[in-house]
C-alpha positions as CSV (number, residue, x, y, z in Angstrom):
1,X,39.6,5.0,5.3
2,X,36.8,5.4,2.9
3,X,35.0,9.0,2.8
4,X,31.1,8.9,2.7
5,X,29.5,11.5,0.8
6,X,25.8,11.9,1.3
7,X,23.7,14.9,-0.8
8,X,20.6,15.7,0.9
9,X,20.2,16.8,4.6
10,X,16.4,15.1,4.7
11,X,15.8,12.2,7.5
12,X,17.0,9.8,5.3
13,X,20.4,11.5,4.2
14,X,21.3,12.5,7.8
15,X,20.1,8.9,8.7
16,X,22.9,7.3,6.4
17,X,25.5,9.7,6.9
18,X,25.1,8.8,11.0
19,X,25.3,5.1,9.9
20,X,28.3,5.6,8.3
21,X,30.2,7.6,11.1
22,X,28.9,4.9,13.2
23,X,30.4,2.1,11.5
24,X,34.0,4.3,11.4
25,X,33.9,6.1,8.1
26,X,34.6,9.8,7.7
27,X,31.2,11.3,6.4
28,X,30.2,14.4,4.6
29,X,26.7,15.8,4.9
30,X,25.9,18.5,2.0
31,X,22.8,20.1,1.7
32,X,22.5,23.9,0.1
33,X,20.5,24.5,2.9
34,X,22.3,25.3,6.1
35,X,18.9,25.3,8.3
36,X,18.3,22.0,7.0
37,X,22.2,21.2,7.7
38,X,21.6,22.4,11.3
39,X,17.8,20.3,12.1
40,X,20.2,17.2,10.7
41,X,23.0,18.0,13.0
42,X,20.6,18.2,15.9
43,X,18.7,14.9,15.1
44,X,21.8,13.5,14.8
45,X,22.9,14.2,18.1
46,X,19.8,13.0,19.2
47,X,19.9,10.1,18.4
48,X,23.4,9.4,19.9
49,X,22.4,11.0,22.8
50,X,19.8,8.5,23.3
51,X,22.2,5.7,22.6
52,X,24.2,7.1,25.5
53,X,21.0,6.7,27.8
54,X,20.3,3.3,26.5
55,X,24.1,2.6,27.5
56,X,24.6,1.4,23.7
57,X,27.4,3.9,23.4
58,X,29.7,6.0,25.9
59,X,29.5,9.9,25.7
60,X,33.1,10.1,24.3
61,X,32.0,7.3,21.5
62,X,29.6,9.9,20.9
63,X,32.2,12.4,20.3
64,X,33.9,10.4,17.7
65,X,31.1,9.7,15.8
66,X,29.9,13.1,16.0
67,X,34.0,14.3,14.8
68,X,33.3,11.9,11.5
69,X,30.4,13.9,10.2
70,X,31.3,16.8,8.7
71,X,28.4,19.7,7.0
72,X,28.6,21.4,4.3
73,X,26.2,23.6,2.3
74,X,29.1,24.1,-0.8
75,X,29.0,21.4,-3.7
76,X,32.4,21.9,-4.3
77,X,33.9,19.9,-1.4
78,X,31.7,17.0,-2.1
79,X,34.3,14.6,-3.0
80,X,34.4,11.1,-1.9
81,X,34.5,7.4,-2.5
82,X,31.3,6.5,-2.5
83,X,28.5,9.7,-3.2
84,X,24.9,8.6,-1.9
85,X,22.2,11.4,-3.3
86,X,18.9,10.8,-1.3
87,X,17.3,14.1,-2.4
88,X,13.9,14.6,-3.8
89,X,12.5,12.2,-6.2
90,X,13.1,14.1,-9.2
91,X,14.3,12.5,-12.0
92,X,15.6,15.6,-13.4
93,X,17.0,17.1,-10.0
94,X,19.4,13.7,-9.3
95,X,20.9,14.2,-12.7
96,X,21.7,17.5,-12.3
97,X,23.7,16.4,-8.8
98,X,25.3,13.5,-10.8
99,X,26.3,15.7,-13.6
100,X,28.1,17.9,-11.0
101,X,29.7,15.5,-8.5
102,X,30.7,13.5,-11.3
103,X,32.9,16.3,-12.4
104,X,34.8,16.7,-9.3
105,X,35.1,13.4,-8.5
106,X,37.5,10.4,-9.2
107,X,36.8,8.2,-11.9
108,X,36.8,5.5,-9.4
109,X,34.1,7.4,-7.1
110,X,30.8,5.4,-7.0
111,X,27.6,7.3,-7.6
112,X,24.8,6.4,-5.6
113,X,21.1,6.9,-5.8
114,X,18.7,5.9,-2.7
115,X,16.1,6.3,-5.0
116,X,13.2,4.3,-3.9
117,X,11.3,3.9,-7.5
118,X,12.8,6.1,-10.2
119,X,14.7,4.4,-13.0
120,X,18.4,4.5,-12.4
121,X,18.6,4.1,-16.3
122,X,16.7,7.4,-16.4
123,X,18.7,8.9,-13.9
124,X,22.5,8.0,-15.2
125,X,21.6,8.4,-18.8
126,X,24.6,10.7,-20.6
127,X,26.1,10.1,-17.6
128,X,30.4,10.0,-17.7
129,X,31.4,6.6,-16.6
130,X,27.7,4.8,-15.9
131,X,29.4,1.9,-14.7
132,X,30.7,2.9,-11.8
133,X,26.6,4.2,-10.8
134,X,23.8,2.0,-9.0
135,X,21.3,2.0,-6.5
136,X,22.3,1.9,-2.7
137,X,18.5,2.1,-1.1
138,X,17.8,2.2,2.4
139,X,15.0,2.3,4.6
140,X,13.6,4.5,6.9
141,X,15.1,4.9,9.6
142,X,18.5,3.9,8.0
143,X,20.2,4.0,11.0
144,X,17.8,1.0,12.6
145,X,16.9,-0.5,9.5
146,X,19.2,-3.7,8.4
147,X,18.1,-4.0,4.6
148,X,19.6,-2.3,1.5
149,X,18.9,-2.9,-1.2
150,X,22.2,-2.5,-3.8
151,X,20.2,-2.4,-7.5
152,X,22.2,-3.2,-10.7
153,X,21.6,-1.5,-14.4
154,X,22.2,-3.2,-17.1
155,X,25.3,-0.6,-17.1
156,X,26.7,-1.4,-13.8
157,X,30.1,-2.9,-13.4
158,X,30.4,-6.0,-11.5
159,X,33.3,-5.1,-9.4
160,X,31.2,-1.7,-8.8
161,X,28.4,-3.9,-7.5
162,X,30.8,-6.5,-5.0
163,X,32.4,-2.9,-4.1
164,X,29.1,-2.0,-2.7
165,X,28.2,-5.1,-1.0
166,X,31.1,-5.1,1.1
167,X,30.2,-1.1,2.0
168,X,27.0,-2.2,3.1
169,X,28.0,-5.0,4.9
170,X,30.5,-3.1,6.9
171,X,27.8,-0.7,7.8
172,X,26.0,-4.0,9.6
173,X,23.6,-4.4,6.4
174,X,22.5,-6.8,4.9
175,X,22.1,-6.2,1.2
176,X,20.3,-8.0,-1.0
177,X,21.0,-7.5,-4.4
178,X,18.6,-6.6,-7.6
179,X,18.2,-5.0,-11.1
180,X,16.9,-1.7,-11.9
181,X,12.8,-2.2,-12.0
182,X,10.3,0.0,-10.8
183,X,9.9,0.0,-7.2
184,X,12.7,-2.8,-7.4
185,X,11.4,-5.4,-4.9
186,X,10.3,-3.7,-1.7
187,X,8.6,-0.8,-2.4
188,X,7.0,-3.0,-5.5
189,X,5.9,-5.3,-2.7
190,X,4.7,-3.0,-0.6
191,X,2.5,-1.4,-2.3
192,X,0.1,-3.1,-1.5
193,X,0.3,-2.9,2.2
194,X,-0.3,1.1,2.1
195,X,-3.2,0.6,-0.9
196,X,-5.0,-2.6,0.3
197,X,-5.2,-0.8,4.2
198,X,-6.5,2.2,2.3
199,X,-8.8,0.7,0.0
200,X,-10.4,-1.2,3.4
201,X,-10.6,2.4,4.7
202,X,-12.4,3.8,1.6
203,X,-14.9,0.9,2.1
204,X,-15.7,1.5,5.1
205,X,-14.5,-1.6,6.5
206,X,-12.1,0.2,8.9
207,X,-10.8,3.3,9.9
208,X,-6.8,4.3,10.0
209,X,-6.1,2.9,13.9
210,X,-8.3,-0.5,13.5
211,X,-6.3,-1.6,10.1
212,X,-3.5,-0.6,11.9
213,X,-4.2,-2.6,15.2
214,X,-4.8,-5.8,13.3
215,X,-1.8,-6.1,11.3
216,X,0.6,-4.9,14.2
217,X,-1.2,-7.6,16.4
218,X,-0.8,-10.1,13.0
219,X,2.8,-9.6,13.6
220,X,3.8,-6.3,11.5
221,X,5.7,-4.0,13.4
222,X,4.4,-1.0,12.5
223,X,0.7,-0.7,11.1
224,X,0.6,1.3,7.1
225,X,-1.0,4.0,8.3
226,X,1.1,5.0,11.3
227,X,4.4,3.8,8.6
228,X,3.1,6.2,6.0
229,X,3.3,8.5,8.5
230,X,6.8,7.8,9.4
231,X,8.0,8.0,5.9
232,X,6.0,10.7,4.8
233,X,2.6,10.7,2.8
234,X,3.9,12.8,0.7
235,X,7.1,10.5,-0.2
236,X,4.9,7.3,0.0
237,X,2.4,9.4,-2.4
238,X,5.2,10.1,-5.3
239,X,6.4,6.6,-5.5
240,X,2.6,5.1,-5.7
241,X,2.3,7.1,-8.7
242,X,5.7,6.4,-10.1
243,X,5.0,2.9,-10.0
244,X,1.5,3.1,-11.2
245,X,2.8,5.1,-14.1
246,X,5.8,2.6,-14.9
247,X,3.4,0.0,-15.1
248,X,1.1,1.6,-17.7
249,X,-1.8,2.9,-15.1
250,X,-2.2,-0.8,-13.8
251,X,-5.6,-0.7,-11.4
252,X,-3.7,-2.2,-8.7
253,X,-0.9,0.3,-8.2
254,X,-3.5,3.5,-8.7
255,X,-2.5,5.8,-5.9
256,X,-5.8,6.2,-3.1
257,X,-7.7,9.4,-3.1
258,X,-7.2,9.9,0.7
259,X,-3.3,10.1,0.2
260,X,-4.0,12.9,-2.5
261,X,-6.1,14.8,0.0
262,X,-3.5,14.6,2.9
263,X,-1.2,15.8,0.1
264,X,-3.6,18.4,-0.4
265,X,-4.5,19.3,3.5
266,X,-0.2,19.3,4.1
267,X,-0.6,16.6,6.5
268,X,2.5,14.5,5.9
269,X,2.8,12.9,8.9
270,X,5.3,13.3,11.9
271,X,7.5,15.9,10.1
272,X,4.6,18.1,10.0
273,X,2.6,17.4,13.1
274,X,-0.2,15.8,11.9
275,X,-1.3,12.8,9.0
276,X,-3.3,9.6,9.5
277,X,-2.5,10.5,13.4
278,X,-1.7,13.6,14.9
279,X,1.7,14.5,16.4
């Protein structure tokens, strides 16, 4: 049975290390930060608790799953098959949590980013083995969300990749799979579903809960403002301006006053009470 290692206790680690004790894997949860450790144990239960209500799983289902997840605020015991960082995007923070796992690991261990826009040349460069390192992004909530996408370097081994694939299918994925570019196809995509809404907004052509009623009654399922919220304005902020600096200050990928001012105001959405809504 393949051990899951996930680094970084945030909604979206805790969200793929439940998938993965979901799906039957043995999953490790580090964060150096126990409190965050504990708010991810407590979502976690959460969330199965309310599969239990929904009858989508029995109470000692829940058990197991809960027995796979293990916590753990030391680096040391951070050994795995397959490592999954999804901490803050920092180009210079992942490497420094490759550099260490990668020690303490198996030659054979994949390294993972769930980087959403940063370079994963940038981020395994003097890197031992760079092969065996990729992209394995999800989407918020990962534990609902059916797409990953698995992204390729130029570095990446093939059998690496087809390694992956098969991980992500087993999880009830469905990867789809591309090379390392900036904002690789979603997020690059989307862009312009957060800075088109917002642009309307700076016009004066709509407010927040108007843009967001027309595209959810279009057939979205969840307008950009109250999504931004979701993921976090902060989050949705940093990889705007990644991508608007990867692609040489390009007009259409300039990040939107009013996110800089929610940035400004600390209102990131639902984890901190209040963003485009309040919570």
């Amino acid at each position: 049975m393949m051990k899951i290692v996930v680094c970084g206790a945030g909604t979206m680690g805790s969200g793929i290390a439940e998938t993965a004790a979901r799906s039957g894997f043995q999953a490790m949860l580090y964060d150096p930060s126990v409190n965050a450790l504990d708010k991810a144990r407590g979502q976690i239960g959460k969330n199965l608790q309310m599969l239990i209500e929904r009858q989508k799983i029995t109470a000692r289902e829940s058990d197991d799953i809960m027995g796979r997840i293990s916590f753990s605020a030391d680096p040391g015991v951070c050994i795995g098959d397959i490592i999954i960082e999804a901490i803050i995007e920092d180009v210079g923070a992942k490497r420094t949590v490759f550099s260490a796992l990668s020690r303490i690991n198996s030659p054979e261990t994949i390294l993972a980013s769930n980087t959403s826009s940063l370079s994963l040349y940038q981020i395994s460069r003097n890197l031992d083995g760079p092969g065996r390192f990729c992209g394995i992004h999800f989407f918020n909530p990962a534990q609902l969300m059916k797409l990953v996408e698995v992204v390729q370097t130029s570095e990446t081994s093939p059998e690496v990749i087809n390694r992956v694939i098969d991980f992500t299918r087993a999880l009830g994925k469905t990867p789809v799979v591309c090379k390392d570019s900036p904002g690789f196809i979603v997020n690059r995509v989307a862009r312009h579903y957060y800075l088109e809404a917002l642009q309307l907004v700076e016009e004066g052509v709509c407010d927040f809960s108007q843009a967001d009623s027309l595209l959810e009654n279009a057939g979205f399922r969840m307008g950009p403002f109250k999504l931004m919220d979701l993921i976090g304005n902060d989050i949705n902020f940093t990889v705007t301006r990644s991508l608007y600096e990867a692609f040489d200050q390009a007009i259409r990928f300039r990040p939107s006053p009013i996110q800089e001012e929610k940035i400004k105001n600390g209102e990131l959405g639902r984890k901190t009470g209040k963003g485009y809504y309040n919570y």
